[in-house]
C-alpha positions in Angstrom: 105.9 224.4 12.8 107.5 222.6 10.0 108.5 218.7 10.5 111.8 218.9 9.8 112.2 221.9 12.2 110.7 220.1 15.2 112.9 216.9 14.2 116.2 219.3 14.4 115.1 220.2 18.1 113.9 216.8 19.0 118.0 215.9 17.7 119.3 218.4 19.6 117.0 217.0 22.6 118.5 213.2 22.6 122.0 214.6 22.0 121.7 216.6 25.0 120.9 213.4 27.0 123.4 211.5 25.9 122.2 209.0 23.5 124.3 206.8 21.6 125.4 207.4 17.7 123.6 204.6 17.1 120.3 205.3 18.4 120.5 208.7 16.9 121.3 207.2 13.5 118.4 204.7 13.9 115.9 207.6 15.2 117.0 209.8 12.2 116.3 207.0 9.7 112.9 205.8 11.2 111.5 209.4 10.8 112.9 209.9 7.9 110.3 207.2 6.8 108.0 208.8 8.7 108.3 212.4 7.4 108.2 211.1 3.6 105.1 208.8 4.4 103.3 212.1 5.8 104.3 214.4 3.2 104.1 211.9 -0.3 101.3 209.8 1.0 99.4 212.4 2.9 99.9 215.3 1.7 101.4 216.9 5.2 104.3 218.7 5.8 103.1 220.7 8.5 102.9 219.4 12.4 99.8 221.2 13.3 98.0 219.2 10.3 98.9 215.7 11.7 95.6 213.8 13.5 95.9 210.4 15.5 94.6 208.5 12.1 97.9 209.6 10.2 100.6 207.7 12.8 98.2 205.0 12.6 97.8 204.8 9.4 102.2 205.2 9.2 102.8 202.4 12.1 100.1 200.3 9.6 102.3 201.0 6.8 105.6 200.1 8.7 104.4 196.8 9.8 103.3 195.7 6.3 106.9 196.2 5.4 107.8 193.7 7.9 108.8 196.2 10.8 108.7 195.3 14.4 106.0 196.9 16.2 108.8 197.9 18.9 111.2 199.6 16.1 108.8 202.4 14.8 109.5 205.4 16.3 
């Protein structure tokens, strides 16, 4: 399954439970960071193809740019 085809369900997923424009703007932003970290840095565009080390490696990356643990993902 493609990223960006997952992220377009998981959308539709926190509309249907009612979260706030806010949130949803802040969700679609943080993995937008996280999708072009997986596919520029890692080569990975695909979900099947992401390991443990990868969203480590991303949540690494995050903090180093002075990102609260708590806000990624």
């Amino acid at each position: 399954m493609l990223f960006n085809d997952a992220l377009k369900e998981y959308e539709n997923h926190c509309l249907a439970r009612g979260y706030t424009k806010k949130t949803m703007i802040n969700k679609r932003q943080e993995y937008k960071h996280l999708y072009n970290f997986l596919s520029e840095k890692r080569g990975i565009r695909e979900l099947e193809a992401i390991i443990f080390h990868d969203l480590r490696a991303y949540i690494s990356f995050r903090q180093q740019s002075g990102i609260e643990p708590s806000s990624i993902l």
